[in-house]
Each structure stands twice: as C-alpha cells, then as structure tokens.
C-alpha positions, 0 to 999 in steps of 0.5 A, spaced: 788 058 492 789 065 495 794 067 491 795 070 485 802 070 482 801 075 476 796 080 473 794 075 468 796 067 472 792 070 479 791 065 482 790 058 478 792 051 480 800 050 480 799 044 475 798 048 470 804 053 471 809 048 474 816 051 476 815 058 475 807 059 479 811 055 485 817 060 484 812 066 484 808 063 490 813 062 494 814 070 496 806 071 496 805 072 503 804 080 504 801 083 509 795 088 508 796 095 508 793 102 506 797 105 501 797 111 505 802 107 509 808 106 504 809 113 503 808 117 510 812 124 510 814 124 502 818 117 504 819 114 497 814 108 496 815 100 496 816 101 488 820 107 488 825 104 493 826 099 488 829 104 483 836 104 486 838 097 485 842 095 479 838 092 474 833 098 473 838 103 472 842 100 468 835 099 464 834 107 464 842 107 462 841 103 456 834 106 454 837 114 456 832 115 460 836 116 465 835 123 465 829 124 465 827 123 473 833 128 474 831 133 470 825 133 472 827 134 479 831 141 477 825 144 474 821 143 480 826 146 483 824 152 479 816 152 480 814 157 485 806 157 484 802 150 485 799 153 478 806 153 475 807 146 479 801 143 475 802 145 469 810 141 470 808 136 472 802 135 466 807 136 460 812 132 464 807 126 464 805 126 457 812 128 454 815 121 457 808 117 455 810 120 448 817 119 448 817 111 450 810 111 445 816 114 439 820 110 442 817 103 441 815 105 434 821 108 431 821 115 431 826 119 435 833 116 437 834 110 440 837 113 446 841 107 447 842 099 446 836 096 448 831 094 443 826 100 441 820 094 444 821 095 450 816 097 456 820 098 461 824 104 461 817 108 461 816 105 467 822 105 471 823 113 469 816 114 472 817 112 478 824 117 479 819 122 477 814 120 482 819 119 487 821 126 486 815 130 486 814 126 493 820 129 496 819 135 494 820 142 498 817 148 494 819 155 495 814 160 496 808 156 497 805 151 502 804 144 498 800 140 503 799 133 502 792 133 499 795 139 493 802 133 493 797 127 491 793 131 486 799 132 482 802 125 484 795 123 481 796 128 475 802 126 473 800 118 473 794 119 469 799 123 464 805 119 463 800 113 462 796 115 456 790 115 460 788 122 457 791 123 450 786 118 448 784 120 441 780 118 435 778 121 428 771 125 428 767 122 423 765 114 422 770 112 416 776 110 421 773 104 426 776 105 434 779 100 438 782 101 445 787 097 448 789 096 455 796 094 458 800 094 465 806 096 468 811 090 470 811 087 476 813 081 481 820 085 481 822 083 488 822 076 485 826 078 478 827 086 477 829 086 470 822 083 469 819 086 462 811 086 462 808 084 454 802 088 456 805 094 456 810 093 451 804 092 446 801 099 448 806 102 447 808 098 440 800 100 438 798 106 441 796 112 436 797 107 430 792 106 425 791 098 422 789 096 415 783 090 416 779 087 411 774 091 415 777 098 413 782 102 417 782 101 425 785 106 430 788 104 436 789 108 442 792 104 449 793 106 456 797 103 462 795 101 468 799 100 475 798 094 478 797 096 485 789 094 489 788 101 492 788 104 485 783 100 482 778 100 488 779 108 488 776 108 481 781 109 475 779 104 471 771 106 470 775 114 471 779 112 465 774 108 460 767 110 462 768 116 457 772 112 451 767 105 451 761 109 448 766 111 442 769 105 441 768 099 437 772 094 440 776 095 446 781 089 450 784 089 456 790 085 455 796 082 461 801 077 461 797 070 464 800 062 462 807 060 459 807 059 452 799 061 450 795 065 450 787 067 452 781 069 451 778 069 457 771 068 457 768 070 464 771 075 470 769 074 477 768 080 482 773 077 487 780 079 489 785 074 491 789 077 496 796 076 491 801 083 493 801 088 488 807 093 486 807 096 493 807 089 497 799 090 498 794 086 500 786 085 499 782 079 498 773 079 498 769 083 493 772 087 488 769 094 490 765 097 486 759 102 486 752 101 487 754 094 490 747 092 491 747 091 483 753 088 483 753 081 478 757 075 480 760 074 473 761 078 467 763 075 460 766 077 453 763 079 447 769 079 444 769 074 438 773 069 441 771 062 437 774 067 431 779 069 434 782 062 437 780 058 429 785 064 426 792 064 425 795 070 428 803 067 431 806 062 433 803 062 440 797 058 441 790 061 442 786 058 447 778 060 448 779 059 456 771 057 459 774 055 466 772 059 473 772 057 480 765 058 484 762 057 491 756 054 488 749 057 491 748 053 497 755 051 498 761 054 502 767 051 499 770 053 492 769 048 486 773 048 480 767 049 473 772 047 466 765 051 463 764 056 466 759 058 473 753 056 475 747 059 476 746 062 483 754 061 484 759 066 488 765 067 484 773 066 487 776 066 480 775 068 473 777 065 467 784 070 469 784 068 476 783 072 482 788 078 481 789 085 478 788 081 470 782 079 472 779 085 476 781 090 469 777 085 466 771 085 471 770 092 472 771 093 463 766 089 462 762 091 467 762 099 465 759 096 458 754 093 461 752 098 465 753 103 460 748 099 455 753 097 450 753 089 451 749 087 445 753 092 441 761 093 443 765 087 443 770 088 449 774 083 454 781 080 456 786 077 452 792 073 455 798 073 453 805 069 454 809 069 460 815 073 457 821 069 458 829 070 458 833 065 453 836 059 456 842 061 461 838 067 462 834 066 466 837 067 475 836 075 477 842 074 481 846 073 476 842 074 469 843 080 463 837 084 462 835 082 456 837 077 451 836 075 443 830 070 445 827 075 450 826 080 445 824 075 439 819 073 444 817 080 446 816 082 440 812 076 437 806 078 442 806 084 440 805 082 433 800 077 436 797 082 440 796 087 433 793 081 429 788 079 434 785 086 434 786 086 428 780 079 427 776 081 432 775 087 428 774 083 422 770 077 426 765 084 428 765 087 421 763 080 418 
C-alpha cells in the first residue's frame, strides 16, 4: 500500500489495523507540494491554522498554556535588533521544552486540569509561537525571509529539546537517548495526543535505577513533516550524541493494542500526508546516496526485551517487510524480514516517518562505526485510544480516565523497556 496512516502504522495492510487503518485511509490522498508553498508572505502554515479550532485551545486553556504564544508575541513586539530577536526566541524555546518537561514530571503547577502526562499542549503552544514569529513586522530592521526562517528553525530546535541534550561527565552513570514525535493526524481527530511524545517529556532528564547502574535519559521531539527530514534534522540532531551514548531508541505510535521492536527499516518513503498535508514517495534522501543501503536493522536486544514483563501491553519482535525482490518489479510481503538483493517498499515500521527516523538512526550508527557496539533502534508503542463513548471528534472530550490510564502505562512501558535493554546490554 502507498499510504501510510501513522508515523508508527505506515503503510501496512488494512488486515491488520481493521476499523481504525481504513478510518485513517480514507483522508490519505494529498497532493505533493514544497513546504515553501504553505507559508508564502508569513501566511500561517496547514499546521498553525489548525490552532483556531476548538479542541486545541481548549487544550492550551486546560494545560494554562494559553498564554504562552500571546506573550511571546508582545516581546517580539519589543526586539529592535535580529540579535535581540535571536536571543528571544532561543530563551522562549527552551523555556517552553522546560516547562512541559516540568510539567509532565510534577515539578512546577499544574496550570490546569488536564493530566500532567500530557504531550499535547507543548505542541499546540509551539505552534502559536510559530505562528507568531511568521507574522511578524519588527521595527527598526529589515528581517527578510532567509533571517525568518532561521529564527523559525531556532526556535523549533529549542522548543524540541534537541539542544539541551546533556549527560554527566565521567562513566559511572550509562547514557540513554529517546526519541519522540509530535501529534498527528489532526484533520482527522484534532484532540489526538502522541505517546511518543508524552513519553519524552515523562523521561527526559530523568535518571533511572537498573540493575546495570544508574541510567540518564535524555529525549527529544521530532515534527512529523517530509521536507524536515529530507533537510537533515534527524543526522543534525543525533550525529553528535550517538558516539556518547550507550543506547538510544526512536520510539512512535504504531499498531492497536501492542507494541514492537522493529527489526529491519527500509529506505522508502510511502507518500502518506505529514502535518503539513504534504506528500513524498521514492528514496529516503540521504547524503552520499551512492552508498546507500536498502535496509538497516536494530541492534537493540529485542529477544529480551520481548521474553520481559515490562506492562500490560504485549511486546512483539516485528521481522515482517515489504520488498521488490531483486530481479522483480512487484512488491512482495517477507514475514522474516528482506531478501538478498531486494529493494525496500516497507520496513518493519512501514513506510512513513516512523520508519524514515528509524532508518536514518540507525543508518548514522552505521556509518559512524558504532554498529557493533551501540544498541539502537525502533520501539512502537500502542495507538493511544479515547475510552468507549469517547471516541467521534465531532462530538468527543478531549480526554477521559481511560485515555489517560492508557497514556500512562506506555509511558511506564516505554520507561521499562530501556530499562531491559539497558540491563540485556549490560549483561
């Protein structure tokens, strides 16, 4: 299939997904455009429009992050030099990755009475600030375009955690990196919450006792949009931390019920739309292309960590792909993984953004030397679901006691799933 309905599902057959894969399909179709399209002249992106509807600012209300885009506005409204613009919007960014990590770890007030678990009013309240700095008209200086988007890019990266990553000198204490993504599917259902994401911020900074010693976790978020991955975030972002980690996972939301370790991740992007409505399907791009492996696999311990009790989810090690076989020309389904010679169209993760983070990570720690001594890969975790009754956007709260149990124990089994691994590696 050419569609990919979730960073973690992407693409794979209907059969398996039943009700809720054909619900998302059915808004696959998107047309292909560059991101430049969607934000011409300051216009609000596809994803900052969405802001105005009803559920995210309810959710921004709840969380009392529905001050944060609106302040941030009126101090732009005071910068009179790009310098002074720069060091606003850097501040701004890391203050609101720090404030949702504090939230979602306890520290600080609630600000409202949605749960403290909850990943979405990060990514809302980014998104007004974005949306801000994209209309803005400074006084006293020229911006331009270019200057706008380097701000833009500035503040992404700092409201992400992608450069507050930081671990402890000295080798007492193991390093672990966790990736996460941002909400998505939100033409579909606006309310949607992202585990992934929720499980960054529930562990990020936080120090873990194993039976292999101390552990220090560090996460970051990435967007789920096409042109941000082809320009190189991912490798931007981890290419400096992989040589000083001693295990790292890219984690997204995948199958109903269930999680996965996936073992093989194929260089092909499906075409599904991203948060922007974009499309892209062929090659994942990356640099040197001439090199360029079909597959790459895990070297997280993934028969450990499926043999563990670590919740109430089951745990599956996923082997299945779908490959042109060499020679061939039509796509063919492997339940144990690709064959020599073939061509990837889906890896264990599909053929989305899921399995593109997990491609290029594991790709980076190839290239980089490091595949024979760092465990990496991709975890799946559940489709997080709204309770019975819950469950139509038209007329659905946005939350309930059971989307929040269920949020909450994949953040827990996120947690203990590094945690085995950390302890498989050790042993």
């Amino acid at each position: 299939m050419a569609t990919s309905p979730t960073p973690g599902i992407s693409g794979r057959r209907l059969g398996v997904y039943g009700v809720l894969g054909a619900l998302l399909l059915a808004g696959a179709a998107v047309p292909s455009a560059s991101a430049a399209d969607t934000a011409r002249a300051g216009a609000p992106t596809v994803e900052e429009q969405r802001l105005d509807r009803a559920a995210p600012q309810e959710i921004l209300r709840r969380a009392g992050f529905d001050r944060i885009a609106p302040g941030f506005a009126k101090d732009l409204g005071r910068v009179r030099s790009y310098a002074q613009a720069e060091r606003l919007v850097v501040r701004e960014g890391k203050e609101l990755w720090r404030r949702a990590v504090d939230r979602a770890q306890g520290r600080g007030p609630r600000g409202g009475d949605l749960s403290r678990d909850d990943d979405r009013p990060l990514y809302w309240a980014r998104l007004g600030m974005t949306r801000a700095l994209r209309g803005w008209e400074p006084r006293g200086f020229d911006l331009g375009d270019d200057r706008r988007e380097r701000l833009l890019g500035k503040l992404e990266t700092a409201s992400r955690g992608q450069d507050t990553i930081s671990y402890p000198k000295g080798h007492r204490m193991k390093r672990v990196l966790v990736t996460g993504f941002d909400p998505f599917t939100l033409d579909r259902d606006t309310r949607i919450s992202n585990p992934s994401g929720a499980s960054a911020l529930a562990l990020d900074g936080t120090v873990v006792r194993t039976a292999a010693g101390p552990v220090r976790i560090e996460t970051a978020v990435f967007p789920v949009r096409w042109t941000d991955f082809a320009e190189g975030e991912v490798e931007r972002v981890l290419r400096r931390q992989l040589p000083r980690v001693d295990l790292f996972t890219t984690v997204s939301q995948g199958r109903v019920g269930k999680f996965d370790i996936e073992r093989t991740n194929g260089a092909w992007r499906g075409g599904f739309g991203d948060n922007e409505n974009l499309s892209s399907t062929g090659t994942v791009p990356v640099t040197d292309p001439a090199s360029q492996p079909q597959w790459t696999t895990t070297t997280l311990p993934y028969k450990d960590i499926v043999a563990a009790d670590t919740g109430r989810f089951p745990v599956y090690d996923n082997t299945a792909v779908t490959e042109i076989p060499a020679g061939g020309s039509t796509p063919v389904q492997r339940p144990d993984g690709p064959t020599p010679g073939s061509t990837a169209r889906q890896g264990g993760g599909g053929d989305y953004l899921s399995n593109e983070i997990a491609y290029r990570a594991t790709l980076l720690r190839d290239r980089l030397g490091l595949r024979d001594r760092l465990p990496g890969g991709h975890v799946h975790t559940p489709v997080l679901q709204f309770g019975a009754g819950n469950t139509d956007p038209a007329t659905g709260k946005i939350t309930d006691a059971e989307f929040v149990r269920n949020r909450v124990d994949i953040i827990g089994q996120v947690r203990q799933i590094v945690v085995t691994a950390v302890e498989a590696n050790g042993r």
